[in-house]
C-alpha positions in Angstrom: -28.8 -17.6 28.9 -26.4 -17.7 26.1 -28.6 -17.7 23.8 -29.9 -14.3 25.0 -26.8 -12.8 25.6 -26.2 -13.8 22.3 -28.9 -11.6 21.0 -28.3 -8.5 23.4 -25.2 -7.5 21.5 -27.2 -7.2 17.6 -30.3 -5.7 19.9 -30.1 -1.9 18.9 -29.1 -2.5 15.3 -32.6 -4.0 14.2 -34.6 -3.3 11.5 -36.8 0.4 11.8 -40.5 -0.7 11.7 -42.3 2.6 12.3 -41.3 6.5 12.4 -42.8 8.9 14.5 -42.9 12.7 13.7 -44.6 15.5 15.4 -47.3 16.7 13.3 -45.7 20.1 12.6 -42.2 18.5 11.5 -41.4 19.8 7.8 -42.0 17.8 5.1 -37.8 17.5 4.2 -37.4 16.4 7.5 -39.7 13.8 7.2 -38.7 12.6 3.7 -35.3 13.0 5.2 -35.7 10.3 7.6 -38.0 7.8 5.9 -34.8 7.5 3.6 -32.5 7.4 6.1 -34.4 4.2 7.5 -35.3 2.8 4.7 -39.0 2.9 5.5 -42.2 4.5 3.5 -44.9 6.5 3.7 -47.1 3.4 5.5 -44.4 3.5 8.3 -44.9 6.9 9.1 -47.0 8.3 12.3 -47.7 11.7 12.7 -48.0 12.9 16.6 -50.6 15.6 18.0 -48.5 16.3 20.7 -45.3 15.0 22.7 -44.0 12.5 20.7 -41.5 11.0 23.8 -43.8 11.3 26.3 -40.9 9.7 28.5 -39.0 12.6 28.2 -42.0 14.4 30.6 -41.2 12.5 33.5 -37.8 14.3 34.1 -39.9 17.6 34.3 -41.5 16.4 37.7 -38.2 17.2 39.7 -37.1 20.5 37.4 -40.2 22.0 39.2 -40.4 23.1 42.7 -44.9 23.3 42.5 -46.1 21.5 45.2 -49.7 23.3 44.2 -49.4 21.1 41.0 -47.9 17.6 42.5 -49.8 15.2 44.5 -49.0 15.3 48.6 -46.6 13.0 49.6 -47.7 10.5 51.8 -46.2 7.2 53.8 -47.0 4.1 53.2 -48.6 2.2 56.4 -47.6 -1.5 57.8 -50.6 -3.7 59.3 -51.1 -3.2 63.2 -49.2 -6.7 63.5 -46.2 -5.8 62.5 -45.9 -2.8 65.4 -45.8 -5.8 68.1 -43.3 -7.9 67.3 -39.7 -8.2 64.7 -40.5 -11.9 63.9 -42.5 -11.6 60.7 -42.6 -16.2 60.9 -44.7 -15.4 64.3 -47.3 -13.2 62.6 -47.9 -15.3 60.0 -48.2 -18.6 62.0 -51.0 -16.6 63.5 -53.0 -15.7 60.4 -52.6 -14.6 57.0 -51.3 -11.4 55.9 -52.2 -9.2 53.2 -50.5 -5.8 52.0 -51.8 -3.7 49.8 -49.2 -1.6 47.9 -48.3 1.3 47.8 -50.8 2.3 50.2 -49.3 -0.5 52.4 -45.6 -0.9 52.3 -43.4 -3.3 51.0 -40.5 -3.4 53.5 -42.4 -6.8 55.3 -41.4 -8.6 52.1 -38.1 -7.4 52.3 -37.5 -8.2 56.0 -39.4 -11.5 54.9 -36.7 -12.6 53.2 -33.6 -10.7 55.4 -35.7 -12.5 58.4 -34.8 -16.0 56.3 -31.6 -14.9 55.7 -30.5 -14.4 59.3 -32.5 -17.4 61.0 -30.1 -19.8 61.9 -33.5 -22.1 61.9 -34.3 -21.6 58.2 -33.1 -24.1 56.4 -33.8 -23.2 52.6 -35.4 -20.3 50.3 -37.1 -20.1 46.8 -38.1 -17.2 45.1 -39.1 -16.6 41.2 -37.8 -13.0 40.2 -38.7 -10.9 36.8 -38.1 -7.7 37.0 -36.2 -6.3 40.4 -34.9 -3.4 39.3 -30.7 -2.4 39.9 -29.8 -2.5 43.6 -32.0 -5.0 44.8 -32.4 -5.3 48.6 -34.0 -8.7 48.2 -31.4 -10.1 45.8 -28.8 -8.7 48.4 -30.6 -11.1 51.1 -31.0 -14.0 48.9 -27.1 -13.6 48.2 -26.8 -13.2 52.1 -28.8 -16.4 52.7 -26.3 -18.0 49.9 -23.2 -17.3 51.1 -24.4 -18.4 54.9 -24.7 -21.9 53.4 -28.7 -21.7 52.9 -30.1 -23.4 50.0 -31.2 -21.0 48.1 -32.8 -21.6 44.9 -33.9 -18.5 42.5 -36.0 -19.2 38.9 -35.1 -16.4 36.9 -37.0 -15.2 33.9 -34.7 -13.8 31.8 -37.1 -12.7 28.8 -38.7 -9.8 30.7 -38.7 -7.0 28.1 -35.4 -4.0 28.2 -34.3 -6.1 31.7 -32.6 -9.2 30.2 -29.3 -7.6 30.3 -30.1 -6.8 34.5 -31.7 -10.4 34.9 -28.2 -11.7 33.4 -26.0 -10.0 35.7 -28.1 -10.6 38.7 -28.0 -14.5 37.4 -24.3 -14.8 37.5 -24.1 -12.9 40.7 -26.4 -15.2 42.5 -24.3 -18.1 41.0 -21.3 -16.8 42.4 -22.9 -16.7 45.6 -24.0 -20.5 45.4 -27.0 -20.2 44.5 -29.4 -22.5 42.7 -30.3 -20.3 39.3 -33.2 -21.7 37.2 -34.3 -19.9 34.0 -37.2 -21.5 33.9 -39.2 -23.9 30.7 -38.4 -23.2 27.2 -40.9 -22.0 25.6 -43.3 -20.9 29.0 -42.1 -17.4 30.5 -42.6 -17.7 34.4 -44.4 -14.5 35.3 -46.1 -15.8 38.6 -44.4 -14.0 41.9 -43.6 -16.4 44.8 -41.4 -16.8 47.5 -40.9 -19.9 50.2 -39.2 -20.3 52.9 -38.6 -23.7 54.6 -38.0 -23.0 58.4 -36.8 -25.8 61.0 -39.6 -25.8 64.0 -40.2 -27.5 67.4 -42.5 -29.4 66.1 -41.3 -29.8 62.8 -40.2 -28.5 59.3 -43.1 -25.4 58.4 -42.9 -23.6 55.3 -43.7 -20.0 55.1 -44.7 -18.2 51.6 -45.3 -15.2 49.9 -47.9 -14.3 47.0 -47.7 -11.4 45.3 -49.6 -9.9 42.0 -46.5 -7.6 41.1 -43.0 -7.8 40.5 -40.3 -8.0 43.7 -39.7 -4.3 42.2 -38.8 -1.9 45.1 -39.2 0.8 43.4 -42.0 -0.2 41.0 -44.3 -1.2 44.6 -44.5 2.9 45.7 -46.0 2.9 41.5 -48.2 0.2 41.1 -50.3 -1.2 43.2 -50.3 -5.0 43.8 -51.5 -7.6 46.3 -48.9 -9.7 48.1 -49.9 -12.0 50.8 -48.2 -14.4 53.9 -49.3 -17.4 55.0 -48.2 -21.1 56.0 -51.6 -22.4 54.9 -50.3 -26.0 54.8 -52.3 -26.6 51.3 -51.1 -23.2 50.0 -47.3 -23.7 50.8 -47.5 -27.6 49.8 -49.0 -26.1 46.1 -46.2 -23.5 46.3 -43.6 -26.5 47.3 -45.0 -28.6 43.8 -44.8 -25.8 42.1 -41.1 -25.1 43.0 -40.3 -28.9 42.1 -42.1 -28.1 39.3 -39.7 -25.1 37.6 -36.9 -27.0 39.2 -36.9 -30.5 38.1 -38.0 -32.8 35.5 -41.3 -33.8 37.7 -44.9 -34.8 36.4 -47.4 -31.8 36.1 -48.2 -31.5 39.8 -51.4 -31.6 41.1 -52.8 -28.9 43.2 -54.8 -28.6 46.3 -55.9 -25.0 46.2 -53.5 -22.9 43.6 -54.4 -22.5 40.6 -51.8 -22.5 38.0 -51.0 -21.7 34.5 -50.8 -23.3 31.4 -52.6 -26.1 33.2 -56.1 -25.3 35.6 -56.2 -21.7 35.4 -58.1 -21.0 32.5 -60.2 -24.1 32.7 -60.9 -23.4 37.2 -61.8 -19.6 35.6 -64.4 -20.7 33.2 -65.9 -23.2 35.5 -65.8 -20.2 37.8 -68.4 -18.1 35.5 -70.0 -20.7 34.8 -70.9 -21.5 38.6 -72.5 -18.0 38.3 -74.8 -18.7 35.6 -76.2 -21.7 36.8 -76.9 -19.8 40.5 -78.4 -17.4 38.1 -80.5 -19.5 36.0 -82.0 -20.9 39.5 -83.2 -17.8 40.7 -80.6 -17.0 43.0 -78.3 -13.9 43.2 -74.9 -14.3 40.8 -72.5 -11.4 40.7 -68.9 -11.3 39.3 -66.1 -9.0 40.2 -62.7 -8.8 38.4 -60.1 -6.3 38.1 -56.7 -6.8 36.2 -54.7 -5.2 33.1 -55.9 -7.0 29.9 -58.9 -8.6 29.3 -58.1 -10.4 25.7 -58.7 -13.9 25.7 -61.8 -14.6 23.5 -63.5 -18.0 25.2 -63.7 -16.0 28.4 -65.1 -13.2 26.9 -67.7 -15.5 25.7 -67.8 -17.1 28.9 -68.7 -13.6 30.5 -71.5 -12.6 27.6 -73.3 -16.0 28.3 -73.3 -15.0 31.9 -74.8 -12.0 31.0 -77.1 -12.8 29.0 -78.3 -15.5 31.7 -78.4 -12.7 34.4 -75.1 -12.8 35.9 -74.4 -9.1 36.9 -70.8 -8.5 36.0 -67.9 -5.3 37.2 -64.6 -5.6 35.4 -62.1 -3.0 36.5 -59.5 -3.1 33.3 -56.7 -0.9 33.2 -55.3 -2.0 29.3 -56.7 -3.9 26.9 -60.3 -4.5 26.9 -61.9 -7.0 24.1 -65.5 -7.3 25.6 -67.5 -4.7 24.1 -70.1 -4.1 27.3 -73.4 -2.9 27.0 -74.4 -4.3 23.6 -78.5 -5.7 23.6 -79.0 -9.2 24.1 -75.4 -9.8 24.7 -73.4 -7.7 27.5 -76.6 -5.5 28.9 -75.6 -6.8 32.4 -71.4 -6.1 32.2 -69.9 -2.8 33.0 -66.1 -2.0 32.6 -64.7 0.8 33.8 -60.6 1.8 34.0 -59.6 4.1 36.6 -56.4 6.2 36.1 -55.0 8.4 39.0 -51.8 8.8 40.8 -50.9 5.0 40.7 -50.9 2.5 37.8 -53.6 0.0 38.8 -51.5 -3.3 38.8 -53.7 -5.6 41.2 -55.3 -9.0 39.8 -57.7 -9.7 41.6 -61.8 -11.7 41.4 -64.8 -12.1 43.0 -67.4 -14.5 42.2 -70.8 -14.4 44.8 -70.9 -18.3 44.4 -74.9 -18.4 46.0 -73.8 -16.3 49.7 -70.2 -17.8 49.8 -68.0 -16.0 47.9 -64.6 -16.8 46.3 -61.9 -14.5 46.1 -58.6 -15.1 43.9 -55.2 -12.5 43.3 -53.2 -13.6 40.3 -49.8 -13.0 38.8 -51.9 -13.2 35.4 -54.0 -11.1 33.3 -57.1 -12.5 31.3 -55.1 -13.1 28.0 -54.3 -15.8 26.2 -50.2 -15.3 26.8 -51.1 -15.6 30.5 -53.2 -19.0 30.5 -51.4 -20.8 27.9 -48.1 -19.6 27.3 -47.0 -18.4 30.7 -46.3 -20.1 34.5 -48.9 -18.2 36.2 -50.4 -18.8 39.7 -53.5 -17.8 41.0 -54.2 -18.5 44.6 -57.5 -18.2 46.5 -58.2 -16.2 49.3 -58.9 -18.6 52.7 -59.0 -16.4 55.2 -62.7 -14.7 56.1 -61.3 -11.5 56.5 -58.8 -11.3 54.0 -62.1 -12.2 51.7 -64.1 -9.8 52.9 -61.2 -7.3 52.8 -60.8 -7.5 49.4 -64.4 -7.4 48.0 -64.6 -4.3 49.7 -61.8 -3.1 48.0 -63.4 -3.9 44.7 -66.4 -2.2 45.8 -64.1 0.9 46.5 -63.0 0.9 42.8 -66.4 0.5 41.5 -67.8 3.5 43.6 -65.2 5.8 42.0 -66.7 8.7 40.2 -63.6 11.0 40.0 -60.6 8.9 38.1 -62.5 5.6 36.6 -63.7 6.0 32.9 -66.7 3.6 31.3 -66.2 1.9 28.3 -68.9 1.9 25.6 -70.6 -0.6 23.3 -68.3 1.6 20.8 -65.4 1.3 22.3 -65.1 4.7 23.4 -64.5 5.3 26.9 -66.4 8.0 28.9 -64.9 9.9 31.8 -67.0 9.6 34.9 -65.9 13.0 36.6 -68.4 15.6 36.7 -71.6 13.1 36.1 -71.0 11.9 39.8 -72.5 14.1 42.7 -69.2 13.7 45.2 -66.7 12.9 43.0 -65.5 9.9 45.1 -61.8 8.9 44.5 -61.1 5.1 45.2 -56.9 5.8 45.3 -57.7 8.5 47.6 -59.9 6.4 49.8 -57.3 3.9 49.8 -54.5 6.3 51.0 -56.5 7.8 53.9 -57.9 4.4 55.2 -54.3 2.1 54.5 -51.8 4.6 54.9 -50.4 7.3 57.2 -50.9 10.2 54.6 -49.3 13.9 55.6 -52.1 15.8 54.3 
């Protein structure tokens, strides 16, 4: 941490690397500048267009159109939750899945104001990365602190434009008595999990929380993201390891179920495609499904063309960064990537593999890049419950049906919008808002 803080200070007076201009800026202006910062022609981009798009987003509120803005809607909470306060009773039932925004996140919250309060809850860890000023769940965590819980918090400082929050939300947790952790030199942690060790009738139980997105309250109405409850006893042991793990100078735990980065991730994924190919080399049905933000890394790009090429039909739903060029003869025939972009920034991480009639389903903190399996503390944790499984395929399937906001990616690298070329124009966001959430159309 002093390190960084170190470096905050010097942070704005870096070196220029590159100049943007509008396209129709004079010619003295742009001279003009290129001096001023030292830079040269090579530096120089000219823009088409905006050239802060940020600058937009303020126009939203200037303008009272609700002809031109998207209806406002609420987001809806599981039928589970309208029975009962005690969010540890639900889960000891079954596990829970939200899906946000269309689902809201004010169970995580009361998850851990629930912890806070319980005189029967004996300790809470969270990892945090971006939480944005104001934080309801770093209020509760300081709550729990100051109540004499031990609360420990890993805090990844180096999470771009936020290290300066992540400090001060550090040393205010500190002050509270908390356990702060920044985490291993060298790995940023970037996976999202919260446990909660409760005191029982019949016994210490430990309750936790996966998510594919930052504990972000405002980011969760933005993005959508996967978070999930349980007390799966082999889910919350890997969480528990995992914890020690960030927390103590332990051996490289070893797993039951999660699956964790820098360490099984990548190698459980590959073996994961690979399953598919031999199911497809036999004959048998093999089918992968994978959405996330960034597919980069290049093994598991080959990984996916060998699956193709042996049959394997493959769906990636990439928002970013997409290496895999689909659609190329005797390489990627069989893999189709599409990105949809609508009213939320697609954020969930999330695969499907058909696995011969018994499918496997995973959510991840991490995207398919090589920063994410080797470089990062990542977890990716599978999906037990039937339901939940089935749930979330579906899901997938609602994505890959979308003929009004996805876009198809070419052998070219070109993407093509789908919109018009489909007879009903079906949007997946809008699908998901009138089946998960009470919309006020």
């Amino acid at each position: 941490m002093r390190a960084l803080e170190g470096e905050l200070a010097s942070r704005r007076y870096g070196d220029a690397v590159r100049l943007e201009v509008a396209d129709n800026c004079p010619e003295e202006l742009v001279v003009y500048l290129l001096q001023q910062f030292s830079l040269t022609a090579v530096d120089l981009y000219r823009v088409n267009g905006p050239v802060n798009l940020n600058r937009l987003s303020q126009a939203y509120d200037l303008v009272e159109r609700s002809d031109l803005k998207y209806p406002p809607f609420t987001a809806g909470l599981p039928q589970t939750f309208s029975h009962s306060v005690n969010l540890f009773t639900q889960i000891k039932q079954a596990d829970i899945l939200l899906h946000h925004p269309y689902q809201s996140f004010a169970p995580v919250i009361d998850f851990v104001r629930q912890a806070a309060e319980d005189p029967k809850v004996l300790a809470i860890k969270q990892t945090l990365y971006r939480t944005g000023p104001d934080s309801p769940i770093v209020d509760n965590l300081v709550k729990a602190a100051r109540a004499g819980k031990e609360v420990t918090v890993v805090i990844e400082l180096m999470a771009r434009f936020d290290e300066a929050a992540n400090i001060s939300l550090a040393n205010r947790l500190q002050k509270a008595g908390a356990h702060v952790v920044y985490g291993i030199v060298g790995k940023k942690t970037h996976g999202k999990m919260i446990l909660i060790v409760r005191r029982e009738e019949d016994g210490l139980r430990r309750y936790a929380h996966f998510g594919t997105g930052n504990y972000h309250e405002k980011t969760t109405r933005l993005y959508t993201d996967y978070g999930m409850f349980t007390c799966d006893t082999r889910l919350t042991a890997d969480t528990h390891e995992i914890f020690l793990e960030l927390t103590s100078f332990t051996k490289v735990p070893s797993l039951n179920t999660v699956l964790q980065a820098p360490f099984t991730l990548y190698n459980s994924l590959v073996e994961l495609i690979d399953n598919e190919i031999e199911h497809a080399k036999q004959g048998q049905p093999a089918r992968i499904i994978a959405k996330f933000n960034s597919l980069v890394e290049p093994q598991v790009i080959q990984a996916l063309y060998r699956a193709s090429c042996a049959g394997v039909k493959i769906q990636l739903i990439v928002r970013g960064t997409c290496c895999l060029r689909p659609g190329l003869p005797g390489i990627s025939e069989n893999i189709e990537v599409r990105s949809i972009v609508g009213r939320f920034l697609e954020h969930t991480r999330a695969c499907y593999f058909l696995n011969n009639g018994d499918p496997k389903v995973f959510c991840s903190s991490a995207d398919w890049m090589d920063r994410n399996f080797f470089r990062r503390v990542e977890v990716c944790w599978p999906i037990r419950d039937p339901a939940l499984r089935d749930r979330i395929a579906d899901e997938l399937e609602v994505y890959l049906k979308d003929g009004q906001q996805a876009w198809i990616l070419q052998s070219d690298g070109n993407y093509i919008p789908l919109q018009g070329h489909e007879p009903d124009a079906y949007s997946a966001q809008q699908s998901l808002l009138n089946r998960l959430a009470r919309a006020s159309y």
